[in-house]
Residue frames relative to the residue before (quaternion, step in Angstrom):
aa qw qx qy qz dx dy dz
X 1.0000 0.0000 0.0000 0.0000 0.00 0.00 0.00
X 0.4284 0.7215 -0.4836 0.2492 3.65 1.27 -0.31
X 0.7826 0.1913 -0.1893 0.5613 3.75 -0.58 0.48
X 0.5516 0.4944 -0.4110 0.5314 3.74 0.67 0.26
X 0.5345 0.5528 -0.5748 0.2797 4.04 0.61 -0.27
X 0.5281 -0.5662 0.5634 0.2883 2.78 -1.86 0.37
X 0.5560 -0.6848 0.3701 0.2915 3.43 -0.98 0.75
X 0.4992 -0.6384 0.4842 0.3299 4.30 -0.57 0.51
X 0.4023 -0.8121 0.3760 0.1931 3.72 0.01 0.82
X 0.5554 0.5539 -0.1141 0.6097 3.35 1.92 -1.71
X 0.6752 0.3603 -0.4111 0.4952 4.11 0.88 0.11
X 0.5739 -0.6329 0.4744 0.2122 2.68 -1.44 1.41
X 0.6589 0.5168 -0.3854 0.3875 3.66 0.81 -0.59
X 0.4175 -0.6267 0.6208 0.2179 3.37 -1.34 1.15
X 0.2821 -0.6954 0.6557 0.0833 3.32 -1.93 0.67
X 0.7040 -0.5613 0.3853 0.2022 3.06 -1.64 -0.11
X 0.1363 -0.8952 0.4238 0.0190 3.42 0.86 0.65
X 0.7782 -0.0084 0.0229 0.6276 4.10 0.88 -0.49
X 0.0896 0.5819 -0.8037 -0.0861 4.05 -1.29 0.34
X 0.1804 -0.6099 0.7700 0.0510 3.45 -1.36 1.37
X 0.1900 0.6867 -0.6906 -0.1243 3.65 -1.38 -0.11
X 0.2072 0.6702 -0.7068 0.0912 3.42 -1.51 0.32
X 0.8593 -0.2823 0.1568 0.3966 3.71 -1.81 0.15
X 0.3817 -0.7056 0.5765 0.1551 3.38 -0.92 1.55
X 0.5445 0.4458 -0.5486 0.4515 3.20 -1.67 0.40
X 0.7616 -0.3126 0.5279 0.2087 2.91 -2.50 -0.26
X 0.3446 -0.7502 0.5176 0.2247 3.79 -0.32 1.09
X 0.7126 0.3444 -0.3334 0.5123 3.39 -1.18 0.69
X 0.5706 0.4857 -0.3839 0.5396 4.16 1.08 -0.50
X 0.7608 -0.3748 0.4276 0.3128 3.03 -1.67 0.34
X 0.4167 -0.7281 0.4005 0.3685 3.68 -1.09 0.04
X 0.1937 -0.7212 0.5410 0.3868 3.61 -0.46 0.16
X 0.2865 -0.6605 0.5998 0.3492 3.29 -0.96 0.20
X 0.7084 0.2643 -0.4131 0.5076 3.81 -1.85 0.93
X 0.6097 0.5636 -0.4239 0.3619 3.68 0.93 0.07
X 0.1137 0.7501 -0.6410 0.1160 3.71 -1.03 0.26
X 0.2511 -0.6875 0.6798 -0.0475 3.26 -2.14 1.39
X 0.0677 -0.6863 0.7233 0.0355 3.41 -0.49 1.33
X 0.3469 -0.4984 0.7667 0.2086 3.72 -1.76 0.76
X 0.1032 0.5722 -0.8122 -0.0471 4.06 -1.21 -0.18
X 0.4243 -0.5918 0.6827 0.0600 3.31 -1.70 1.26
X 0.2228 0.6439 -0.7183 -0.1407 3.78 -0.93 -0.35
X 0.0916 0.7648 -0.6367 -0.0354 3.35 -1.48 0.69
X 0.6256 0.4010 -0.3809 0.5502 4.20 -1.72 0.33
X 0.5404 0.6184 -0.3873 0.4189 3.22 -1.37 0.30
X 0.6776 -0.3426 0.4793 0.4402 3.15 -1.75 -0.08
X 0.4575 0.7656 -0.3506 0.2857 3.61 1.31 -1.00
X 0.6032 0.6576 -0.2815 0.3529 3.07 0.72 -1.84
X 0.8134 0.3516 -0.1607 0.4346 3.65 -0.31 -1.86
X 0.5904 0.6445 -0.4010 0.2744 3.76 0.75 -0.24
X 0.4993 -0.6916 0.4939 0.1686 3.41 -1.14 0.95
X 0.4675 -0.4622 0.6419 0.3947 3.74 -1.41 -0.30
X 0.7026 0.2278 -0.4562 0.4963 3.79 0.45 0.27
X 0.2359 0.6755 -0.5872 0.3785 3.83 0.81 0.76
X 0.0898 -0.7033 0.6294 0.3180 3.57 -0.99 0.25
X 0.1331 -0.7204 0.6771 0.0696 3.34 -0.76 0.90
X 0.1073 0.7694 -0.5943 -0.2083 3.51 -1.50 -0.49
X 0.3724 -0.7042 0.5245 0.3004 3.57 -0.65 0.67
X 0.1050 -0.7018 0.7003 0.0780 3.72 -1.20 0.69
X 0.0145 -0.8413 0.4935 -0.2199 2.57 -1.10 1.53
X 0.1572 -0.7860 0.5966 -0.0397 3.64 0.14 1.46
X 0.0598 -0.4421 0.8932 0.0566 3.73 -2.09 0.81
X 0.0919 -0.5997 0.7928 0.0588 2.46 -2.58 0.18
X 0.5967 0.5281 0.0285 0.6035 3.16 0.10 0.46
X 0.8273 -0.0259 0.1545 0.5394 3.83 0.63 -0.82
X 0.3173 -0.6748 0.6131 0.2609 3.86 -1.30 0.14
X 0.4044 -0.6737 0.5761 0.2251 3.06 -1.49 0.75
X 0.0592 -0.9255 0.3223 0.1897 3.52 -0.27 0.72
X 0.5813 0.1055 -0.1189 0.7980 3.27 2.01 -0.09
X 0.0009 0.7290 -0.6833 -0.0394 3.70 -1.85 0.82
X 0.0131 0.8288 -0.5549 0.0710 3.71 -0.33 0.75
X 0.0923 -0.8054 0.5766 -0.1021 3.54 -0.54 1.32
X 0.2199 0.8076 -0.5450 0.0482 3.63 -0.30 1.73
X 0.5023 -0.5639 0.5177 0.4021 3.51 -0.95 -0.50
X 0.1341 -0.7838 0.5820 0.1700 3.55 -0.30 1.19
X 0.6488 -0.6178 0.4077 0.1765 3.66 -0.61 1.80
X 0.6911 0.6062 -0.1599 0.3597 3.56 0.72 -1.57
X 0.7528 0.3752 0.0700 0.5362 3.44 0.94 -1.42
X 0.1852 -0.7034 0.6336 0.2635 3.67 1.00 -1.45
X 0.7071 0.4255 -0.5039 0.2550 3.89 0.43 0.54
X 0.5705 -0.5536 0.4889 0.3592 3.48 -0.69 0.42
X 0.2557 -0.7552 0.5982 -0.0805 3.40 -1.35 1.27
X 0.0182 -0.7646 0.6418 0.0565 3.82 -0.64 1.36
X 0.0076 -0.7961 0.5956 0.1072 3.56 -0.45 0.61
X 0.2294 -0.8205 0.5170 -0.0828 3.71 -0.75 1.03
X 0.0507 0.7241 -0.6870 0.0336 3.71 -0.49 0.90
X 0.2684 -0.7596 0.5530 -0.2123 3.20 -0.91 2.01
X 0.1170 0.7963 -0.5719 0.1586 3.78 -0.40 1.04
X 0.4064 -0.7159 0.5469 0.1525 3.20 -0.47 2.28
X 0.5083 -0.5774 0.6387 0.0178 3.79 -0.22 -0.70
X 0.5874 -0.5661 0.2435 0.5246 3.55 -0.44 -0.59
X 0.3002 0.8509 -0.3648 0.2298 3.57 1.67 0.32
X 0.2255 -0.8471 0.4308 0.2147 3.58 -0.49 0.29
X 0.6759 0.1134 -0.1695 0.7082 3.35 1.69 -0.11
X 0.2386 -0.6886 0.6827 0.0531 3.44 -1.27 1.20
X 0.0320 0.6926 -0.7119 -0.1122 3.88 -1.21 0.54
X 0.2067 -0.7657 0.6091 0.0080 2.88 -1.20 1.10
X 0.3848 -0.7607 0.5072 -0.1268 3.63 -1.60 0.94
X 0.5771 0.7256 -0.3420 0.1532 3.73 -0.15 0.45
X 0.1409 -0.8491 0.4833 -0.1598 3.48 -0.71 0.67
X 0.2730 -0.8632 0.3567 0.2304 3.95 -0.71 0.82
X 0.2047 -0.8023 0.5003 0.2533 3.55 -0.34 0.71
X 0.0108 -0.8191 0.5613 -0.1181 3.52 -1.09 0.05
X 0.8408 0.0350 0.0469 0.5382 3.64 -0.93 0.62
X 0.7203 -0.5100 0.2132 0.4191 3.35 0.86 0.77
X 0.6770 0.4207 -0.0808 0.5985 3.70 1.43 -0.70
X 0.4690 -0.5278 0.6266 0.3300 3.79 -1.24 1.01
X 0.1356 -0.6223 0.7706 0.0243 3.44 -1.62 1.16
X 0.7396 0.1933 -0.3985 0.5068 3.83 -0.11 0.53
X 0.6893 -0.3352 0.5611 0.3126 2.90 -2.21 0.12
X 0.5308 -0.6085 0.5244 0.2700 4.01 -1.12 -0.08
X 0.1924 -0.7937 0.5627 0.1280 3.24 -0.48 0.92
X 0.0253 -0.7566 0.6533 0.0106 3.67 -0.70 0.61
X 0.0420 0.6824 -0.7292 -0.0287 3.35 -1.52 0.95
X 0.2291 -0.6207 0.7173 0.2183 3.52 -1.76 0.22
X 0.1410 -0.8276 0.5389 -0.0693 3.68 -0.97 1.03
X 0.1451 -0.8816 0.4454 -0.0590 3.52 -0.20 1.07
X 0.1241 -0.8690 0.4542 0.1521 3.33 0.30 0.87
C-alpha cells in the first residue's frame, strides 16, 4: 500500500496528486534521445490558498542526469501547482530524481522521488 495512501486533509503539507512523464524537449521537434519531461502535480495544503504572486520555488536535485529546463505554475483550472522538468541522462544509465516546493520560508509539499532508467 506504500505510495497508494490517501493524503491527511487537516495537514498543511501539500502532496503529489499526478507524475506524468514522456519525450523531453519542445513538442512537434525532433526527438532527442536520453531526454525526458516529467509533469508532478502538488495539491491541499498551505498550497491550496496560494496565489501566482506567492513566491514559491521548486527544489530540485538529479544524480545521475541534468536538469535542462524547470517551470513551476499554478494550473488555474484545478488550483494545483505544476513542476514540469526536462531531464537528460547523458551517458548515465540510472537517473534519481528529487523535488519539492518551498515557500514562505518553509517546504509546503511532501518530496517527490522518482528512479528513471533510461
Amino acid at each position: 500500500v506504500w505510495g497508494d495512501l490517501n493524503p491527511d486533509s487537516a495537514s498543511p503539507i501539500a502532496h503529489v496528486t499526478e507524475t506524468r512523464s514522456g519525450q523531453g524537449g519542445v513538442s512537434g521537434v525532433q526527438a532527442v534521445e536520453n531526454f525526458k519531461k516529467f509533469v508532478i502535480d502538488f495539491a491541499g495544503g498551505e498550497l491550496a490558498g496560494m496565489t501566482d504572486e506567492t513566491e514559491l520555488e521548486a527544489v530540485v536535485e538529479v544524480a545521475g542526469g541534468t536538469i535542462t529546463s524547470s517551470v513551476l505554475s499554478r494550473v488555474d483550472a484545478n488550483g494545483v501547482w505544476r513542476l514540469v522538468l526536462d531531464v537528460e541522462t547523458g551517458s548515465s544509465t540510472n537517473v534519481e530524481l528529487k523535488a519539492y516546493i518551498m515557500g514562505l520560508g518553509r517546504k509546503l509539499t511532501e518530496t517527490w522521488l522518482y528512479q528513471w532508467r533510461p
